[in-house]
C-alpha positions as CSV (number, residue, x, y, z in Angstrom):
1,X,136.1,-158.6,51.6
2,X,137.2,-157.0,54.6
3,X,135.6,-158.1,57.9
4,X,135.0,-155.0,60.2
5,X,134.7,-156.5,63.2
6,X,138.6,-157.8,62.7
7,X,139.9,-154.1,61.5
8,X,140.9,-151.5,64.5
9,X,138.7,-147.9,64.2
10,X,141.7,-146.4,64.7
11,X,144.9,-147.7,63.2
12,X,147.9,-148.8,65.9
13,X,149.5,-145.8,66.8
14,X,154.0,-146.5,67.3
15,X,154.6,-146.0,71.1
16,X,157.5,-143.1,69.9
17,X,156.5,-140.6,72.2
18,X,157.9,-139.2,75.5
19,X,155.5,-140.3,78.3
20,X,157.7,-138.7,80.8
21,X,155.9,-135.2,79.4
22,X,152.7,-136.7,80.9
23,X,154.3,-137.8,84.3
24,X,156.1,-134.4,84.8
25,X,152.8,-132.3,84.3
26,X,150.3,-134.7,86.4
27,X,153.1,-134.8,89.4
28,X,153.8,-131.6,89.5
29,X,149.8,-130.1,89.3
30,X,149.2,-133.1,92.3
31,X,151.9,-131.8,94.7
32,X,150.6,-127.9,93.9
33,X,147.1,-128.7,94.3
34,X,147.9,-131.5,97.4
35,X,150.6,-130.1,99.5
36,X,150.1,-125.9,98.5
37,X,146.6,-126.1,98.9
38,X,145.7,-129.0,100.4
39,X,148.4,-128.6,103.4
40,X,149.7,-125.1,102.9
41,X,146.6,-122.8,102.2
42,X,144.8,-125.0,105.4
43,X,147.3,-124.7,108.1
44,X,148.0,-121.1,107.1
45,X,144.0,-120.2,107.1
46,X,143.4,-122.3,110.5
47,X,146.6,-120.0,111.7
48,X,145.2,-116.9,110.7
49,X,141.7,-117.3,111.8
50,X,142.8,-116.8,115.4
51,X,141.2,-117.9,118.9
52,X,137.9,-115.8,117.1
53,X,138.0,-117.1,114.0
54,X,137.2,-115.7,110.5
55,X,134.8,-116.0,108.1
56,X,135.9,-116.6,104.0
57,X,132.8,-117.0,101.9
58,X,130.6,-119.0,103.4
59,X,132.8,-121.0,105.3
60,X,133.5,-120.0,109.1
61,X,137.1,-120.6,109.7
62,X,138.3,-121.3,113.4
63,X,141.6,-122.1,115.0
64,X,140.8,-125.8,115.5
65,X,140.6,-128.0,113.0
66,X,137.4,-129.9,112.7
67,X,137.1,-133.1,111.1
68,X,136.7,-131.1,107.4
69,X,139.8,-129.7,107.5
70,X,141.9,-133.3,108.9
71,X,140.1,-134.8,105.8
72,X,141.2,-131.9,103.2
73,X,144.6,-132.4,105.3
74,X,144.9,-135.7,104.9
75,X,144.1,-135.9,101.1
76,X,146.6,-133.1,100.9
77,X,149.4,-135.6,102.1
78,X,148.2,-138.4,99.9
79,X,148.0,-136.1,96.5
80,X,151.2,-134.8,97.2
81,X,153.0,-138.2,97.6
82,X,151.6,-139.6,94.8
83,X,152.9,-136.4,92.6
84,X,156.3,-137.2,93.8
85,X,156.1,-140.8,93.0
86,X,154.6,-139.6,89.1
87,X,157.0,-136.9,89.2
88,X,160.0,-139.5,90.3
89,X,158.2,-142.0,87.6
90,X,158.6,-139.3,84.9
91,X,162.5,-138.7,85.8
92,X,163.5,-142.6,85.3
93,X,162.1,-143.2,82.2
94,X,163.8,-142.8,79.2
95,X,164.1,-139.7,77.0
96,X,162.3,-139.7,73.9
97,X,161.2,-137.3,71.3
98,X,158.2,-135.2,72.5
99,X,155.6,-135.8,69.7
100,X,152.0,-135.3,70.1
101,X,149.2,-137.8,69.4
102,X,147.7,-138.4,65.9
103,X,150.7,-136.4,64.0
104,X,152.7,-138.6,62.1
105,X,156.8,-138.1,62.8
């Protein structure tokens, strides 16, 4: 008799796979979206908008930045670092075979 409560749902995967595919992909989408949109696209809008400022959407846009657009700034910095520390993360590990979850190899 076999006691379910002991036996895993799912059986124990082997930890064969290349994590570093992971770390590469998450790094690299956090320093787009943090320091290309985050920093980039709101310095360069802020720039643009001018000492009349400019209207995109519903968002009025001026040359000074309001507390808003520190905050998106600021985030900006923070995503970005921590895509270079995944994306440095995923360049020390080791090299393994790329293998996807649930296939067997």
């Amino acid at each position: 008799m076999v006691d379910i409560h002991e036996t895993p749902a799912v059986p124990p995967m082997d930890p064969g796979g290349d994590e570093r595919i992971g770390y590469l992909i998450a790094g690299g989408i956090l320093v787009g979206l943090g320091w290309a949109v985050g920093v980039g696209v709101n310095l360069i809008l802020h720039g643009l908008a001018g000492s009349g400022g400019m209207t995109v959407g519903w968002v009025r846009i001026t040359s000074t930045m309001g507390p808003y657009a520190w905050a998106i700034f600021g985030f900006g910095l923070f995503t970005g670092a921590l895509g270079m520390g995944l994306l440095a993360l995923g360049r020390a590990s080791p090299k393994r075979p790329l293998v996807l979850p649930g296939y067997p190899y």
